[in-house]
C-alpha positions as CSV (number, residue, x, y, z in Angstrom):
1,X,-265.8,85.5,38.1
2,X,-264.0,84.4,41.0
3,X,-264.6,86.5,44.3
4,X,-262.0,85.6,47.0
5,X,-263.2,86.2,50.7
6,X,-261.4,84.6,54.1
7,X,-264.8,84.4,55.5
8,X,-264.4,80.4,56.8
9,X,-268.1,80.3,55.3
10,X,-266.4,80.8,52.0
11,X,-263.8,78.5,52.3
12,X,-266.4,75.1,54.0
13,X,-268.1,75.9,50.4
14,X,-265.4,76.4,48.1
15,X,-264.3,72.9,50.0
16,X,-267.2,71.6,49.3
17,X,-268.1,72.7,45.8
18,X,-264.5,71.3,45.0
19,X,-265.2,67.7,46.6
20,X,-268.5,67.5,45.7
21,X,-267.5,68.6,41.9
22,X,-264.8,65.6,42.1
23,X,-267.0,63.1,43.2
24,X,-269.6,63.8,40.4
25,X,-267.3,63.6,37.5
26,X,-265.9,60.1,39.2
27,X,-269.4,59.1,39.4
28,X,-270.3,60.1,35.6
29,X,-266.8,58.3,34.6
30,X,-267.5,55.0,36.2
31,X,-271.0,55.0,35.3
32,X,-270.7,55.8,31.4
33,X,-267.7,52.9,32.3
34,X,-270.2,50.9,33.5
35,X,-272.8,51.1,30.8
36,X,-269.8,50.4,28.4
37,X,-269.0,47.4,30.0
38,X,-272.5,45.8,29.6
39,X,-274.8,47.2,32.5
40,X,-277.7,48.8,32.2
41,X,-278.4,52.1,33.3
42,X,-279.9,51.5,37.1
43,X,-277.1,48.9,37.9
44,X,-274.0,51.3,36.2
45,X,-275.1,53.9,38.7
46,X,-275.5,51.9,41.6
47,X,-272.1,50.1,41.3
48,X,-270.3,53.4,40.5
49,X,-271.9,55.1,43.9
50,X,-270.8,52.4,45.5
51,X,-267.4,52.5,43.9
52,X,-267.3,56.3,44.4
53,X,-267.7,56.2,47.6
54,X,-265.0,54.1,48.3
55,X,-262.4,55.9,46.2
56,X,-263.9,59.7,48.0
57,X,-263.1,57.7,51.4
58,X,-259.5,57.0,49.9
59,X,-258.6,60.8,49.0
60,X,-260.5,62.1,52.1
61,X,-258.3,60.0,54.3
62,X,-255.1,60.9,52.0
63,X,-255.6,64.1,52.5
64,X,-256.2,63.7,56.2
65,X,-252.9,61.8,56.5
66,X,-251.3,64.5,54.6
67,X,-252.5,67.0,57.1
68,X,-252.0,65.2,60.4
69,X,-248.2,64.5,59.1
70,X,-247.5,68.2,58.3
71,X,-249.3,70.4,61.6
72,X,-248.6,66.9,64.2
73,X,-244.7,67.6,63.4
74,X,-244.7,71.6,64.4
């Protein structure tokens, strides 16, 4: 069920669910890519954090670019 509500609460968590949902499936990705690759289970998860955050760093900053280009022009 999806309830839609213009409450800003709503939107920060549905924000937040939908980051927070991209980073974990980047994160399971990179580790089981990880653990393919050779690594054992401690050092697949601490490269992919890393890796992670860099790449949730990237899209956050796209994103901000993407915003500050379309509202700085009006």
């Amino acid at each position: 069920m999806l309830t839609v509500t213009l409450g800003q609460n709503t939107r920060k968590t549905m924000t937040k669910n939908f980051w927070q949902r991209d980073r974990n499936t980047i994160f399971r990705d990179l580790v089981n890519q990880y653990e393919e690759e050779g690594y054992d289970k401690k050092e697949a998860k601490k490269l992919a954090r890393q890796e992670v955050n860099e790449i949730m760093l990237d899209k956050e900053d796209f994103v901000s670019d993407v915003w500050d280009s379309t509202y700085d022009e009006g």
